[in-house]
N, C-alpha and C positions, 0 to 999 in steps of 0.2 A: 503493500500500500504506500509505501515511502516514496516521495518526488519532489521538486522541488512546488508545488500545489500542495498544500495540505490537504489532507485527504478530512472528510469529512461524514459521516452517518448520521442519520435523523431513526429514531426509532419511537415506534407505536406499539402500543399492547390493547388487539381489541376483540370483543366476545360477543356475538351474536350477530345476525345478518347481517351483512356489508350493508353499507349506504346506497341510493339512488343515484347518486352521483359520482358512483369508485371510475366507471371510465376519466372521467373528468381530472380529478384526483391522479388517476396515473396517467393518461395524457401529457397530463402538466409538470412530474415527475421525470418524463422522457426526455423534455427537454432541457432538463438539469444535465447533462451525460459526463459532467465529472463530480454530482453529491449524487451516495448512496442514500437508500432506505430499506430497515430492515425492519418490518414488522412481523410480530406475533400475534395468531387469532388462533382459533377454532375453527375456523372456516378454513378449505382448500383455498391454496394461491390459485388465484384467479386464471384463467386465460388470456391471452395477449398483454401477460404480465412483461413489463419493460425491463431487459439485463438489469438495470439500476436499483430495481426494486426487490431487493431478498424476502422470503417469507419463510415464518417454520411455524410449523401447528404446534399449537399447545392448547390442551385445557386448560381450568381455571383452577383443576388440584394442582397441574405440574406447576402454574403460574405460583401457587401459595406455599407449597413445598419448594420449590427453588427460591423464593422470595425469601420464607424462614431460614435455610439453609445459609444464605450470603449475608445477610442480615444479624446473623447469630442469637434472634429469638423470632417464636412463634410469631406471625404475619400472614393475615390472611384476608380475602375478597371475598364476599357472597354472589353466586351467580347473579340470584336477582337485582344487584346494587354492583354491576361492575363499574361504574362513577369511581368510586372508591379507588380505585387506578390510578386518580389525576395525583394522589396522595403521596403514592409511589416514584410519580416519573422524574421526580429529580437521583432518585437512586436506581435506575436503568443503567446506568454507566458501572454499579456494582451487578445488580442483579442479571445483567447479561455481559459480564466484563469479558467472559470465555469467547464471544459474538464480534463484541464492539473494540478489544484490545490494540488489535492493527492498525485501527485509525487512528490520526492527530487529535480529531475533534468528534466528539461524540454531540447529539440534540434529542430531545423531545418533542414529539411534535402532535397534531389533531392530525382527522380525516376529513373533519367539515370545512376543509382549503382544500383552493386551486392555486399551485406556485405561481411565482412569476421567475425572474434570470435571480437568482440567489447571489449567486458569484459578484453581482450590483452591489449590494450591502453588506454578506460576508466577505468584507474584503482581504487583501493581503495582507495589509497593514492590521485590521481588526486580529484578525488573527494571530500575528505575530507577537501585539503588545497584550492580548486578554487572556485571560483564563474563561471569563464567562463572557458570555455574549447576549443578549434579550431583544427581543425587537421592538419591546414596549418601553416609552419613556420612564423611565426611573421606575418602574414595575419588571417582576418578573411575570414571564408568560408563559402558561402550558400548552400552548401550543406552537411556541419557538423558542426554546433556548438552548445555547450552547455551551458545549463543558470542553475545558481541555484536558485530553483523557490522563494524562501522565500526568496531573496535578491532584487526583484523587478526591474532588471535592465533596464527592458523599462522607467520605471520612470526620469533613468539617460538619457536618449535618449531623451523621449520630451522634456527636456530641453534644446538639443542644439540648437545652432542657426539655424534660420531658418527649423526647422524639419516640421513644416507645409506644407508650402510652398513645401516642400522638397515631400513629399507623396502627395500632393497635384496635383503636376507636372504628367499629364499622360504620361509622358515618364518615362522609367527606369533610375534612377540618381545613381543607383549602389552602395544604403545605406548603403545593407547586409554586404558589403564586402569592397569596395575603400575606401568609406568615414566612415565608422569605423573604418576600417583600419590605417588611417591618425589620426583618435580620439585620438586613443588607444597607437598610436607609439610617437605623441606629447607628451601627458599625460606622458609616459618614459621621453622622454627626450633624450639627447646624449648618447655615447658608457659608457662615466665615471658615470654617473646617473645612467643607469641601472645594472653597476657591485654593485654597492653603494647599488640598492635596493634589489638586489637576495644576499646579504650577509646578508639581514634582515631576523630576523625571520619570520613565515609565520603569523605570530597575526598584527605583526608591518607595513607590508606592506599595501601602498594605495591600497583600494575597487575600484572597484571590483577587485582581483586579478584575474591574467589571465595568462592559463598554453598555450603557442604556443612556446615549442620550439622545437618541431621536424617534419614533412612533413609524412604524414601518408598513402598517397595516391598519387593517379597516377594525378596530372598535365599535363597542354596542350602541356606543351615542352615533359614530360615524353613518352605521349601518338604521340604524332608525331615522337619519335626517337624510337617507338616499333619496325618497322622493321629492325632498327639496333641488336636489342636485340641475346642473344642465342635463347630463348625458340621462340623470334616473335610475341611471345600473354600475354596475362594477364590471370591467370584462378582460380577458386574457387574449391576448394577440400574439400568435404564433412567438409562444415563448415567454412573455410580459406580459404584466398585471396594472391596470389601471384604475382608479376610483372615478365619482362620478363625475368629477374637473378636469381628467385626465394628468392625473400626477402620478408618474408610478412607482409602484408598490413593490415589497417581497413580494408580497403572495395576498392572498383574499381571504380571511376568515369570515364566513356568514356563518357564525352562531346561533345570532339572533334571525337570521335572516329563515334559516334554514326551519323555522318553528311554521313562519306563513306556507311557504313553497308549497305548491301543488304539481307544476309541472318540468321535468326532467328527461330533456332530449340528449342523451351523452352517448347513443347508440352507432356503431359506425363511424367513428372520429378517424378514421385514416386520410379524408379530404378536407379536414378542421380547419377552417382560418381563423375561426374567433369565437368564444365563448362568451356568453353574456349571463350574466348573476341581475336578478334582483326578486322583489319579495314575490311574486310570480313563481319563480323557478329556476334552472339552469339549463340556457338553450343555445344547442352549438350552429352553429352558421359555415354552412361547407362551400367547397369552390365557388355552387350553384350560386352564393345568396342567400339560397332559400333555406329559414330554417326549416324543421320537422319538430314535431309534435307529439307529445305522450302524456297516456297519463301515468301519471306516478306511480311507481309499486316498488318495492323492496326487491335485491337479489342475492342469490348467494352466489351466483359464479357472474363473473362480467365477459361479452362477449369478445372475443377475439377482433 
């Protein structure tokens, strides 16, 4: 995996029917073709899964037995409440370290995105000066962040207080993101502390260092003011992601979005020029122009 590119992995852990919109999803993946994705489901890897995209099946016992195992106490998921996951995804980087080792940079990441060129924002430089990386302003995100693997930063994590307890709880305690969040921004300190530490050089600064200062993606407020917008939609263009001004993005989380949607045309994308998101649906636009139309349903395998 070693080059002078850092090599890079985003990993998922997910349990029950794929989403309406996984062509989409790997589509968008395909034209990443130097970041991997390695997810874990229950569900068989897909057809016209993209080289970039690894898959290995697991249930939710081998999920909790190997989780307790790396973790060195009991940890465990209920099928029914596999949410509880989001709890987890900052310690992927232990609980798949056998997976993820050979990379530079390991991530976390959702399935409810369509990427945009990653390589735009994960940059060389990012990469070079960080240990973490987040694509959310002064927040951490579960649904993009990155670790650098040879800094072990789960390590830092079971140390805090109460983190047993904490993954222990079968509800979602909102690790990934609130209370790292709060970690991370203590650790700072006030407004004059942190001008104090970003005038330090990058050798000098406290570990892990961590690059969040700019919002790379569509948020819940972003996403609920879309029909404010000109364009009205979020869309991917052969390779790139835009919001409704056309500024572009990493990638496109419709979270929120994804709650309205009814309709999802992702069928056939080998003549793909442009993807269109908004609270309607996700509808691809082929050489023709013309999109196509469906109505929604759930899959377990996506077509070739």
């Amino acid at each position: 995996m070693k080059s002078e590119q850092q090599s890079i992995v985003l990993v998922n852990c997910f349990f029950g029917a794929l989403p309406p919109w996984m062509n989409a999803f790997l589509l968008s993946c395909s034209y990443n073709k130097s970041i991997f994705w390695h997810i874990f489901s229950d569900r068989p890897k897909p057809n016209g899964c993209p080289s970039n995209v690894l898959w290995d099946q697991i249930s939710v016992s081998e999920f909790n037995e190997r989780a307790s195992s790396k973790l060195g106490f009991s940890a465990e998921i209920r099928p029914e409440f596999a949410y509880k996951l989001c709890d987890f995804k900052p310690f992927y980087g232990l609980i798949f370290d056998d997976f993820l080792k050979e990379y530079d940079f390991w991530g976390n990441c959702d399935l409810d995105i369509i990427w945009g060129d990653l390589r735009r924002f994960l940059t060389a430089r990012s990469l070079r000066n960080a240990e973490i990386i987040t694509a959310r302003r002064r927040k951490m995100a579960g649904h993009l962040t990155v670790y650098r693997t040879a800094a072990r930063i789960h390590e830092q994590f079971l140390a805090l207080p109460n983190i047993r307890e904490l993954l222990q709880d079968g509800d979602y305690q909102r690790f990934d993101e609130v209370r790292l969040t709060r970690h991370f921004r203590e650790r700072e300190g006030n407004r004059a502390k942190r001008l104090l530490l970003h005038c330090l050089p990058q050798t000098l600064r406290p570990k892990p260092r961590i690059e969040w200062e700019a919002e790379w993606t569509t948020g819940a407020r972003v996403q609920m003011d879309l029909p404010t917008t000109p364009r009205r939609c979020f869309s991917w263009q052969s390779g790139r992601t835009f919001d409704g001004y056309g500024k572009e993005l990493a990638y496109i989380h419709f979270h929120y979005l994804k709650t309205k949607m009814k309709r999802f045309d992702v069928d056939g994308l080998q003549n793909c020029q442009k993807i269109v998101v908004d609270e309607n649906g996700i509808v691809a636009e082929r050489w023709s122009g013309q999109p196509r139309h469906q109505k929604a349903m759930h899959r377990s395998a996506i077509d070739a």
